[in-house]
C-alpha positions in Angstrom: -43.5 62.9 -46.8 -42.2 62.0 -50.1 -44.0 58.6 -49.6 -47.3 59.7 -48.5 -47.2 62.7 -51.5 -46.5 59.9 -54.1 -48.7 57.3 -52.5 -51.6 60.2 -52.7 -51.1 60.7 -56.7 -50.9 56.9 -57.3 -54.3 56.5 -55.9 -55.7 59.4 -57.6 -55.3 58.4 -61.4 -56.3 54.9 -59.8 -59.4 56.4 -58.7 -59.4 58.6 -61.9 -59.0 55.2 -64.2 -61.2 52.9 -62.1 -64.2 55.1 -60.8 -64.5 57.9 -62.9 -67.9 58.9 -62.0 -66.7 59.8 -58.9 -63.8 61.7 -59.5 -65.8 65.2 -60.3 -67.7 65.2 -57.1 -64.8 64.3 -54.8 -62.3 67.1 -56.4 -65.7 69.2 -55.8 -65.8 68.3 -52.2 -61.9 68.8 -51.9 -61.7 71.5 -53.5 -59.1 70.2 -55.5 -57.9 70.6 -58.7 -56.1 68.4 -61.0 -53.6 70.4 -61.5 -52.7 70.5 -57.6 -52.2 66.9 -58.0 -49.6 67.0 -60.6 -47.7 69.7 -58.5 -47.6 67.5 -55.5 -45.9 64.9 -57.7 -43.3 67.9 -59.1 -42.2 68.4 -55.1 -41.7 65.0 -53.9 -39.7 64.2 -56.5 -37.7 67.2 -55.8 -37.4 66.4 -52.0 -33.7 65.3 -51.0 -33.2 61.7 -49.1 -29.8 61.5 -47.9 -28.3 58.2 -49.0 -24.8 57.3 -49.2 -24.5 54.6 -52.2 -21.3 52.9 -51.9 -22.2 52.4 -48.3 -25.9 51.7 -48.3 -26.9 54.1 -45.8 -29.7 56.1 -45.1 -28.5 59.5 -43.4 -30.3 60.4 -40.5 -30.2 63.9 -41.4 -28.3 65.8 -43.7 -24.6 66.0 -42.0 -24.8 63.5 -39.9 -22.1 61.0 -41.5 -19.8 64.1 -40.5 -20.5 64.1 -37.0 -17.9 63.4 -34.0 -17.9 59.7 -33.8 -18.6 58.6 -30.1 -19.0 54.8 -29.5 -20.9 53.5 -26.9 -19.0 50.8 -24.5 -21.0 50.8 -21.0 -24.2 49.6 -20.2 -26.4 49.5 -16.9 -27.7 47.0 -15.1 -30.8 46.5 -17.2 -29.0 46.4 -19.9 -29.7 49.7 -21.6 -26.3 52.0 -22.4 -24.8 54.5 -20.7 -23.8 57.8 -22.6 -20.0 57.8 -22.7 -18.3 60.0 -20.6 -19.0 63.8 -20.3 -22.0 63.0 -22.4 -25.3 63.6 -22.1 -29.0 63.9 -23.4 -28.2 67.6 -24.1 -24.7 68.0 -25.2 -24.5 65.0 -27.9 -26.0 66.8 -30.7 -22.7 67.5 -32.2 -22.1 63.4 -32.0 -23.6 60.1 -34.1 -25.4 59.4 -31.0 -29.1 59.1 -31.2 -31.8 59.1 -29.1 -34.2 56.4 -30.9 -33.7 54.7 -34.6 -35.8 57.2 -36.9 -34.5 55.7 -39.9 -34.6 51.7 -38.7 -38.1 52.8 -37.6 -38.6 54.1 -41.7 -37.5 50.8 -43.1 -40.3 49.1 -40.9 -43.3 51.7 -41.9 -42.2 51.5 -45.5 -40.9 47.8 -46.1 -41.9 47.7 -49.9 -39.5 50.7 -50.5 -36.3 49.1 -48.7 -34.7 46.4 -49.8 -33.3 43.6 -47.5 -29.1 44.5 -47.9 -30.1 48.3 -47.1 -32.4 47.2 -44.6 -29.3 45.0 -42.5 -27.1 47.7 -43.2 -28.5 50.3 -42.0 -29.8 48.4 -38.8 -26.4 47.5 -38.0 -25.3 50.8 -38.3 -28.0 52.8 -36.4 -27.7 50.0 -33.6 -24.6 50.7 -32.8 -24.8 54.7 -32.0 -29.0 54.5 -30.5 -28.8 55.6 -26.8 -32.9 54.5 -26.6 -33.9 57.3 -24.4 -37.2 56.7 -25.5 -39.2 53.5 -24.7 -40.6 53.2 -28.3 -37.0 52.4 -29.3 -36.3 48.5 -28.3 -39.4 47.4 -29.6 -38.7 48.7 -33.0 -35.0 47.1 -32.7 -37.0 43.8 -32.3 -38.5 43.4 -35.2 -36.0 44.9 -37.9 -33.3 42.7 -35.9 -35.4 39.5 -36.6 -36.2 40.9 -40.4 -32.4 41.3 -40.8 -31.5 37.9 -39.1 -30.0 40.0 -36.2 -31.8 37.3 -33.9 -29.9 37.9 -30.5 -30.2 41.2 -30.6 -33.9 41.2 -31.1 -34.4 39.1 -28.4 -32.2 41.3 -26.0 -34.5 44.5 -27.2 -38.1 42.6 -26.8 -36.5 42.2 -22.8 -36.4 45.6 -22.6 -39.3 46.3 -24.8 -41.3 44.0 -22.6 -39.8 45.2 -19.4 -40.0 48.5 -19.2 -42.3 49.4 -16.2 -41.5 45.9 -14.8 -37.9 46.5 -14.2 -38.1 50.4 -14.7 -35.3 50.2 -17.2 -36.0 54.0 -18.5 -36.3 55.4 -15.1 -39.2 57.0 -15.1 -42.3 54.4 -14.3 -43.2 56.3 -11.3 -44.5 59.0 -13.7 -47.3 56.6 -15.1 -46.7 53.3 -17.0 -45.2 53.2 -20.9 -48.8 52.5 -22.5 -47.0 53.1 -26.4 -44.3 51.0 -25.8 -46.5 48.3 -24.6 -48.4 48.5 -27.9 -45.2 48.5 -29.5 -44.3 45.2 -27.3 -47.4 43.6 -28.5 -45.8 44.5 -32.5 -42.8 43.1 -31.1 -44.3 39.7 -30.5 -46.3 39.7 -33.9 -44.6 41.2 -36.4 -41.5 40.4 -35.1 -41.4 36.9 -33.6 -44.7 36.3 -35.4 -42.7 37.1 -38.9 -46.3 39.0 -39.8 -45.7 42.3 -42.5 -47.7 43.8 -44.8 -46.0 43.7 -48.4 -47.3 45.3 -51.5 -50.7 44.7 -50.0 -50.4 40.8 -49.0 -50.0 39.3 -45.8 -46.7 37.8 -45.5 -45.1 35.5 -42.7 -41.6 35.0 -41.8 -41.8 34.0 -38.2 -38.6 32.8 -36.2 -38.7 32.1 -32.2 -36.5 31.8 -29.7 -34.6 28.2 -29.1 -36.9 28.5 -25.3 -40.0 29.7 -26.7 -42.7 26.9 -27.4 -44.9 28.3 -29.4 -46.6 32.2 -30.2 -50.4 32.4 -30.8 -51.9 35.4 -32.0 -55.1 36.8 -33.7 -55.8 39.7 -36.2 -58.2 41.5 -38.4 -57.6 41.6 -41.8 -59.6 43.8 -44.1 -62.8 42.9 -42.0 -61.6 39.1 -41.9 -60.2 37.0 -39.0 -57.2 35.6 -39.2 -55.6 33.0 -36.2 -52.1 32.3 -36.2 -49.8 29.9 -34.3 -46.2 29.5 -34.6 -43.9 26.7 -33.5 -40.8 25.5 -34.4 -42.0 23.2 -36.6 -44.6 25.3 -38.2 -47.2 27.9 -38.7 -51.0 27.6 -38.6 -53.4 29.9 -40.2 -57.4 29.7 -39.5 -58.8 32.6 -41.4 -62.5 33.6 -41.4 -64.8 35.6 -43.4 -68.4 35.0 -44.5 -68.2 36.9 -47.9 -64.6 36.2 -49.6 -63.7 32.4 -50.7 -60.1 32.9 -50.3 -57.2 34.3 -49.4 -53.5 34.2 -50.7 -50.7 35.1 -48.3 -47.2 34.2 -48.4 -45.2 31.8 -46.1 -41.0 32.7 -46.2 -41.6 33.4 -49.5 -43.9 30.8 -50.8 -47.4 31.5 -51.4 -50.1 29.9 -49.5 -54.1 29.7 -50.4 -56.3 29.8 -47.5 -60.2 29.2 -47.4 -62.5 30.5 -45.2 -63.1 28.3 -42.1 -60.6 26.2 -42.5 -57.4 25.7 -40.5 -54.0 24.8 -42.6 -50.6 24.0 -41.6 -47.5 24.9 -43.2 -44.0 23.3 -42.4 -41.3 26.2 -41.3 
């Protein structure tokens, strides 16, 4: 919320600054006034983040580092843990177990506003105490594992990201098939393995894959452009089209890269 109220006044002055003919008519359309912008800057910097300094860690909600600590120890056959005992889904509100990893899952929404320390800390933190009850939850543990170099782990969660309905690892398949978490798989596989983010508006690629995986081969749209990508071991290919724009910068682990339309380049991992 703070994000999006922030986010909302940034683009407003930019639209004020770079378009101003337009500005009158659209705070006529909104009804808006400017002052209602200012205000909405005055609350979200008055709303509270939890966030525990010395230790780098987001809260999950205020009073939760004071919760009963309850590690998990067991898992079942698919892999997926077992509440400790004399726990369950509706008594564990008074423990540090979780049902899914809301704040893992806010360091992958909002990558530009995390950086990569507070980002492994809080992953291996949050890892250790998620029950994933809900489907959604491995896929999400794919991807921040491989951004936080937690690479066996990520592999274990895009398993049981992947299968879900095939193995009915949440129990409930017979009630109609995960349809979310398969999109999520599919994130799994791209922004995860494929190493693609979004980061301060650029494309970025930091792709790693698993010592039995070949290659990954994927395809996106980018602000109306194609883009083809294909991952190996030894490297990552881009193919990006567009009819309009003559180029396009993204970065490669770090290092930037200038594509041209029509034109497939190679890049050493």
């Amino acid at each position: 919320t703070k994000w999006s109220m922030l986010k909302a006044v940034e683009y407003f002055y930019k639209l004020q600054k770079e378009h101003s003919e337009k500005i009158d008519s659209l705070l006529n359309k909104l009804s808006l006034k400017q002052n209602e912008v200012d205000k909405w800057k005055e609350v979200a910097q008055k709303i509270y983040i939890p966030y525990e300094p010395k230790k780098k860690l987001v809260e999950e909600f205020e009073g939760y580092f004071g919760l009963e600590e309850i590690p998990i120890t067991e898992w079942d056959e698919n892999d997926m843990p077992i509440y400790p005992p004399g726990y369950n889904h509706d008594n564990c509100d008074t423990t540090t177990l979780i049902k899914q990893p809301d704040v893992v899952m806010l360091m992958y929404i909002l990558p530009d506003e995390f950086d990569e320390e507070i980002k492994r800390v809080n992953y291996e933190y949050y890892e250790a105490r998620t029950m994933h009850k809900s489907s959604l939850s491995p896929s999400i543990h794919t991807i921040m594992g491989i951004e936080t170099n937690n690479h066996e782990k990520a592999l274990q969660y895009f398993e049981r990201a992947a299968y879900v309905d095939l193995i009915d690892n949440q129990g409930n398949t017979e009630d109609g098939i995960h349809i979310a978490s398969a999109g999520g798989t599919w994130q799994a596989a791209v922004n995860g393995f494929g190493g693609l983010r979004v980061k301060n508006g650029q494309l970025t690629f930091k792709p790693w894959l698993p010592k039995k995986w070949k290659s990954l081969q994927f395809k996106i749209k980018w602000r109306g452009t194609d883009l083809k990508v294909r991952v190996s071991h030894e490297d990552i290919s881009l193919e990006w089209t567009n009819t309009t724009q003559k180029s396009l910068e993204v970065l490669v682990m770090g290092k930037e890269i200038h594509l041209e339309s029509n034109q497939r380049i190679s890049v050493p991992l």
